[in-house]
C-alpha positions as CSV (number, residue, x, y, z in Angstrom):
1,X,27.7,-186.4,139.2
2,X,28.8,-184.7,136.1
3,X,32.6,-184.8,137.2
4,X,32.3,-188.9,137.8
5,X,30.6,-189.2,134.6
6,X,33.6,-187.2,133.0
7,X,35.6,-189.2,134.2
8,X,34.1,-192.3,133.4
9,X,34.0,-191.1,130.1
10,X,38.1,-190.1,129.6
11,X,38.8,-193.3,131.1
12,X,37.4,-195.0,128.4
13,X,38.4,-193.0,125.8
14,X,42.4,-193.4,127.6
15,X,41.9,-196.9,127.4
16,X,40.9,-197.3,123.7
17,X,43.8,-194.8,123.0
18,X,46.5,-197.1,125.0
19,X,44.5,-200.2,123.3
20,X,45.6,-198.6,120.0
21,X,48.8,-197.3,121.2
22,X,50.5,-200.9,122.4
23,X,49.4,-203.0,119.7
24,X,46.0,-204.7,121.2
25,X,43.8,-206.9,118.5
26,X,40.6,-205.5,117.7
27,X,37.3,-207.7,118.1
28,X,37.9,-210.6,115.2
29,X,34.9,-210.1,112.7
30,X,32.0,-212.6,112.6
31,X,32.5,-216.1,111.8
32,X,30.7,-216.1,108.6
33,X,32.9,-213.4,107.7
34,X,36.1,-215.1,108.6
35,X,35.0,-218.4,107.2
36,X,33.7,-216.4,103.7
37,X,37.6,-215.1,103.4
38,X,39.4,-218.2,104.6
39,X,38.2,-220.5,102.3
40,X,39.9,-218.3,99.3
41,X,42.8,-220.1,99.7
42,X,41.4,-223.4,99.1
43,X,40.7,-224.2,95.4
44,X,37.1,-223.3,94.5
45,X,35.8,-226.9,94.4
46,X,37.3,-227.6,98.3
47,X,35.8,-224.8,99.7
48,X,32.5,-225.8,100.9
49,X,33.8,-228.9,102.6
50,X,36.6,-227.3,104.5
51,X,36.6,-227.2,108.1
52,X,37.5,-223.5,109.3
53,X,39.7,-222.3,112.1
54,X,39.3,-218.9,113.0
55,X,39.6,-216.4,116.1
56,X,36.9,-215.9,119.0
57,X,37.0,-212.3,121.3
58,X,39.9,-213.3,123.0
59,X,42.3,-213.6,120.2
60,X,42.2,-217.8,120.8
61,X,41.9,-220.1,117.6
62,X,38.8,-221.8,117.4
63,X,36.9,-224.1,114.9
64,X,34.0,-221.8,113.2
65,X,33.2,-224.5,111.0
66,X,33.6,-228.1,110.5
67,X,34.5,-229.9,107.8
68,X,33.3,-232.9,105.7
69,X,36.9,-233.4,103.0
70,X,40.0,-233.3,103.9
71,X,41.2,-229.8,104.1
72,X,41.8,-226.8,106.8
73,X,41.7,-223.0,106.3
74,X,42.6,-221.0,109.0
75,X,41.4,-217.4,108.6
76,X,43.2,-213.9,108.8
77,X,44.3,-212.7,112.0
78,X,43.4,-209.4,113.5
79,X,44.9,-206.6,114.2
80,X,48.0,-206.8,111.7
81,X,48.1,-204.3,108.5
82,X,48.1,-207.4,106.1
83,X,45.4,-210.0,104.9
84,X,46.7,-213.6,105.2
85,X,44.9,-216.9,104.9
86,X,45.5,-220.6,104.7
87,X,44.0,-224.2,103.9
88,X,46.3,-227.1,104.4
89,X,45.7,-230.8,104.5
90,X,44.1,-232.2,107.4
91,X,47.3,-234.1,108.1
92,X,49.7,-231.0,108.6
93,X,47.3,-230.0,111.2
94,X,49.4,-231.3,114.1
95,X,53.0,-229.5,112.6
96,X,50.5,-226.3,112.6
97,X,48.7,-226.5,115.8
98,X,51.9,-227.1,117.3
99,X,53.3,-224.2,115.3
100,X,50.6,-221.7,117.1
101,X,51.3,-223.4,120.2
102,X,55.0,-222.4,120.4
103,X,54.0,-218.7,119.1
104,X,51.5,-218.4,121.7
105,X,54.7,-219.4,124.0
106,X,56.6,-216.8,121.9
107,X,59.0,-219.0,120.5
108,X,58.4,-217.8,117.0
109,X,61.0,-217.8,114.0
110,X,64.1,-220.2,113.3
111,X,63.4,-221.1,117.1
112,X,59.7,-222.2,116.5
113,X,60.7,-224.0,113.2
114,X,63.6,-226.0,114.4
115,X,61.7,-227.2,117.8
116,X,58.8,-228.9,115.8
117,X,61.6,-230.6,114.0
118,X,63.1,-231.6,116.6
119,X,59.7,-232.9,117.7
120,X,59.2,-234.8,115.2
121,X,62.4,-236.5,114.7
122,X,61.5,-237.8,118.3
123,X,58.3,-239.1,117.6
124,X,56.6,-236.3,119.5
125,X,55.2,-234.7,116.3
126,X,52.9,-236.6,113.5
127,X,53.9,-235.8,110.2
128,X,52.4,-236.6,107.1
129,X,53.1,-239.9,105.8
130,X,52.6,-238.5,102.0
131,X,52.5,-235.7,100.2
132,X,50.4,-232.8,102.0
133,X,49.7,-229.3,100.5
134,X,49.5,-225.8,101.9
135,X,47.7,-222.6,100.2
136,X,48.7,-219.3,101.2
137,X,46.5,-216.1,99.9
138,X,48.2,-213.0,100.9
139,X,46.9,-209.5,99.9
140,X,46.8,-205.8,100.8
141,X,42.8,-206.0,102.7
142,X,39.6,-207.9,102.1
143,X,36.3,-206.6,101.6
144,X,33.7,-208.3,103.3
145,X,31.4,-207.2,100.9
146,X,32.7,-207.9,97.5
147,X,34.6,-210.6,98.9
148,X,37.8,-209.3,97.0
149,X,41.0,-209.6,98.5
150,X,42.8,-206.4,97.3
151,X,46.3,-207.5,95.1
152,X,45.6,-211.2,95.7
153,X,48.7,-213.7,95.6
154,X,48.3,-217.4,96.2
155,X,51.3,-219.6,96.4
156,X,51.9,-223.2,97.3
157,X,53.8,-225.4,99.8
158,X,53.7,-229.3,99.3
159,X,55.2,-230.7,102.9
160,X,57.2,-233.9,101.9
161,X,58.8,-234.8,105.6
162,X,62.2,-236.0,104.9
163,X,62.6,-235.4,101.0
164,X,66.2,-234.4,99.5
165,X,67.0,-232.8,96.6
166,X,68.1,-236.7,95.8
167,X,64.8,-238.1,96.5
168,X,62.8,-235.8,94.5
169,X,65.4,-234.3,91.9
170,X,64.3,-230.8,92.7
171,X,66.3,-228.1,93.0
172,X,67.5,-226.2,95.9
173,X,66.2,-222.6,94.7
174,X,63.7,-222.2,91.3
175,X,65.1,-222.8,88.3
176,X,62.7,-220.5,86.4
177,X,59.9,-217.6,87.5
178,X,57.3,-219.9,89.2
179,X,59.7,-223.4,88.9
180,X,58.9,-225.5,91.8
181,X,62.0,-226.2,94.5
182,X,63.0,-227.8,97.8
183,X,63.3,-226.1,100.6
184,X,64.9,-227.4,104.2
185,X,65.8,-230.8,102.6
186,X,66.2,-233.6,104.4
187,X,64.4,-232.2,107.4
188,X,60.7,-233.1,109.0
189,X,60.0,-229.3,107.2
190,X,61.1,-230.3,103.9
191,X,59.0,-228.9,101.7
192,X,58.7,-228.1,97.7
193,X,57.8,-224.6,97.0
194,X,55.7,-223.1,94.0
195,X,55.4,-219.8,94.4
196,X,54.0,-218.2,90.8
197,X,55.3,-215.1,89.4
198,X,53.8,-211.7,90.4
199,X,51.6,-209.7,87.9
């Protein structure tokens, strides 16, 4: 008996170990935990209204929360050493469902990014028809009990499908620390970026 327990016992711990070793996700946290960080993003008066995506035990993306405006946060994803986060108009959401589609696929990268175009300039792909903004909160960690984000940055993407450099009068790269500019003009991914200097 003792030897099958034993061995029950360094299988476990052999399993954990290779869980570690090759990279597998750890358990997300809970949902009000998730939803608590996700929402950071958003700006403070948006928050409570914001539907929330987040991740169940299987590492799938799943609505914790739903929403009564016109935002989306997605929260941080386990198991990576950084602390990432999102809101995004509720008319991007197609572009970034599809976007964790093709991931899940493992077409990730330039790859991922020029098939939703394509997409798109097929009619497979709805696009916003105006102006739609993004909010990215990057950091170091999170506590879940401050509800800090450790060396906080937030930056800003404003999706304008189609939109040159011509059409908007924006520059193709910033034009001073924290200048707004457009980036893959002309495309369905055209987008201007404001990304605010660093402290």
């Amino acid at each position: 008996m003792k030897t099958t327990t034993s061995a029950v016992v360094w299988i476990a711990v052999l399993t954990s170990g290779a869980a570690r070793v090759f990279g597998a996700a750890p358990p997300p946290p809970p949902a009000s935990q998730q939803i608590a960080a996700a929402v950071l993003a958003a700006p403070e008066d948006r928050r409570a209204g914001a539907a929330v995506l987040g991740y169940d035990d299987a590492g799938s993306v799943v609505q914790l929360r739903a929403g009564t405006n016109d935002l989306i946060c997605l929260a941080d994803k386990p198991g990576d050493d950084r602390f990432s986060v999102a809101c995004y108009h509720a008319s991007l959401e197609p572009f970034m469902k599809r976007g964790r589609e093709l991931e899940a696929q493992g077409v990730t990268g330039e790859a991922r990014m020029k098939q939703r175009w394509q997409e798109a300039d097929a009619g497979q792909l709805a696009m916003p028809k105006a102006p739609a903004t993004l909010y990215v909160l990057t950091g170091k960690s999170y506590d879940p009990a401050s509800g800090k984000v450790d060396d906080p940055y937030l930056r800003f993407v404003v999706y304008t499908p189609y939109a040159t450099q011509e059409s908007t009068g924006l520059p193709l790269s910033p034009s001073a620390p924290g200048a707004p500019w457009i980036m893959f003009p002309g495309t369905a991914g055209a987008h201007i970026m404001i990304n605010p200097p660093k402290k």
